[in-house]
C-alpha positions as CSV (number, residue, x, y, z in Angstrom):
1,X,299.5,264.1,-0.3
2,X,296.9,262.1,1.8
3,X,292.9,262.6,0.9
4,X,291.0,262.3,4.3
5,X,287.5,261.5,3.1
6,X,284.6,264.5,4.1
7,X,282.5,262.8,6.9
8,X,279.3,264.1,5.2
9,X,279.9,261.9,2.1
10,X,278.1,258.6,2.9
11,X,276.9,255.7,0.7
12,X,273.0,254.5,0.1
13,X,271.3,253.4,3.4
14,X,270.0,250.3,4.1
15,X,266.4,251.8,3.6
16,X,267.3,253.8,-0.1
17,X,269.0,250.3,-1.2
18,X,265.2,248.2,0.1
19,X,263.4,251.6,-1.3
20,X,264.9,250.5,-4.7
21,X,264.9,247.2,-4.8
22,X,261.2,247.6,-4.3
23,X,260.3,250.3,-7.2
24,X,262.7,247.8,-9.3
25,X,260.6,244.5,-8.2
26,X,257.3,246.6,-8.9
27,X,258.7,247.4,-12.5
28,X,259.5,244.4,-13.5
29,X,256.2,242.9,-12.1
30,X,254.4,245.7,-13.8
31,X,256.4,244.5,-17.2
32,X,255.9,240.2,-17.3
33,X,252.1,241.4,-16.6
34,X,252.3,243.7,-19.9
35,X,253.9,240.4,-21.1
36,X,251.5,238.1,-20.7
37,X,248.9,240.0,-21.6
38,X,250.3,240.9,-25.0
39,X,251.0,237.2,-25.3
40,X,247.4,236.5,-24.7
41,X,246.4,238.8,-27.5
42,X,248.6,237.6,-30.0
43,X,247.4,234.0,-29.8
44,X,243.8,235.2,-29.8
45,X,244.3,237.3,-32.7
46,X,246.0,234.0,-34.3
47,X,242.9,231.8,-33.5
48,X,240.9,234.6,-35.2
49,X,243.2,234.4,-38.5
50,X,242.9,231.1,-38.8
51,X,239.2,231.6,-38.8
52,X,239.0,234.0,-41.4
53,X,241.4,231.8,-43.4
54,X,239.8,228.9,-42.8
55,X,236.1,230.4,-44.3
56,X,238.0,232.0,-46.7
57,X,239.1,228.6,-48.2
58,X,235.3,227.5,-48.1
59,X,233.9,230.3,-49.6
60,X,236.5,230.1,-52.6
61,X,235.2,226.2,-52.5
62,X,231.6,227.3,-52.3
63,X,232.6,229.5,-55.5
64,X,234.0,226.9,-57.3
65,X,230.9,225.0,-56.9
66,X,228.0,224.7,-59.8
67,X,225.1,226.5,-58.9
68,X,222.4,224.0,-60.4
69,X,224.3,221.5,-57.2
70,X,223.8,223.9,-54.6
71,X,220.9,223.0,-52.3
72,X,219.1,225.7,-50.1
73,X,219.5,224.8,-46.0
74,X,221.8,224.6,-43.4
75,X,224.3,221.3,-43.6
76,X,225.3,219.4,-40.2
77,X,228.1,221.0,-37.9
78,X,231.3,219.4,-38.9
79,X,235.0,220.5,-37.4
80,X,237.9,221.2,-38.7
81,X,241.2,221.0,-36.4
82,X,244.2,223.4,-36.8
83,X,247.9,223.3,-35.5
84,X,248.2,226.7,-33.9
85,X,251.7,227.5,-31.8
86,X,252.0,223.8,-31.9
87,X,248.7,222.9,-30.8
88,X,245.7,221.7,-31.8
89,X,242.5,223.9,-32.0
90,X,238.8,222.7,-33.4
91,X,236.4,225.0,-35.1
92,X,233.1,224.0,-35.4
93,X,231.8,224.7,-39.2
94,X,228.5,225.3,-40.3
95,X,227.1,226.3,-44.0
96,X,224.5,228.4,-44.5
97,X,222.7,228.4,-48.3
98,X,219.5,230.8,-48.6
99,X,217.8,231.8,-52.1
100,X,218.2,235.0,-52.6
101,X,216.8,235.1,-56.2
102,X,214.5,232.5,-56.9
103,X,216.2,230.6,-59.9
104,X,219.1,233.0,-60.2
105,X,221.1,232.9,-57.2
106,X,221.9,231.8,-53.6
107,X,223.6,233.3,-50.5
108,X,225.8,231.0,-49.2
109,X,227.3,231.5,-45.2
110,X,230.1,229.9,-43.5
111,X,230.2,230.5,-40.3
112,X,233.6,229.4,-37.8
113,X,233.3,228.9,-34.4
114,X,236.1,228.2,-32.2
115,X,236.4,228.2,-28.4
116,X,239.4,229.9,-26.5
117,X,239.5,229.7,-22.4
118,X,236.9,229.2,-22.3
119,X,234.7,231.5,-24.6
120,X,233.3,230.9,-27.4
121,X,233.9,233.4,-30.8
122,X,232.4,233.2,-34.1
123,X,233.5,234.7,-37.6
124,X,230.9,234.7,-40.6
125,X,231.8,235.4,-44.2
126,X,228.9,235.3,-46.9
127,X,229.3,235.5,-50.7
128,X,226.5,235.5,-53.4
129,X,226.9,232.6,-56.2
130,X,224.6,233.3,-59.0
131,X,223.3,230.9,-62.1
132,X,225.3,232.1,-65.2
């Protein structure tokens, strides 16, 4: 038995295939943006880490530190560079130390600045080291 095939049966034309091949183009576009971007968010959010890390280590530094050799006033900018994704990044570090009880205690501020295409961010972290 022979199978003539129906005449009305037909294949995608040439403009549902270019129809498709768009909307799939589009997509994919739509997903390396969504890529990127998440990419770009990740490595800012690791830049930020670091930061908190980085005046995490200072404070518990600052901690460790005597109170009678703590100094009121704000000591020079220095920076600090860290390997990030297998690059280098500076922060900028300044130290902050106010009295905030004459004679029985001082607030002591790190604040971390780093710089990230081209804008500039800042984290601060404080902690209160009193005479014991």
């Amino acid at each position: 038995m022979v199978r003539i095939a129906m005449p009305n049966n037909k294949g995608f034309t040439l403009i549902e295939s270019v129809i498709a091949i768009l909307l799939l183009t589009l997509m994919m576009l739509w997903t390396i943006q969504a890529m990127i971007s998440a990419y770009g968010y990740a490595s800012r959010n690791q830049l930020r880490d670091e930061a908190v890390r980085l005046s995490e280590e200072l404070l518990t530094t600052e901690r460790n530190t005597a109170y009678a050799a703590l100094t009121p006033g704000i000591t020079p900018t220095y920076t600090i560079s860290r390997q990030i994704r297998n690059f280098d990044h500076a922060y900028s570090i300044d130290r902050t130390v106010t009295s905030e009880v004459p004679g029985l205690a001082y607030s002591v501020a790190i604040n971390v600045g780093w710089t990230d295409k081209g804008k500039t961010y800042n984290y601060s972290a404080t902690t209160i080291i009193g005479d014991k």
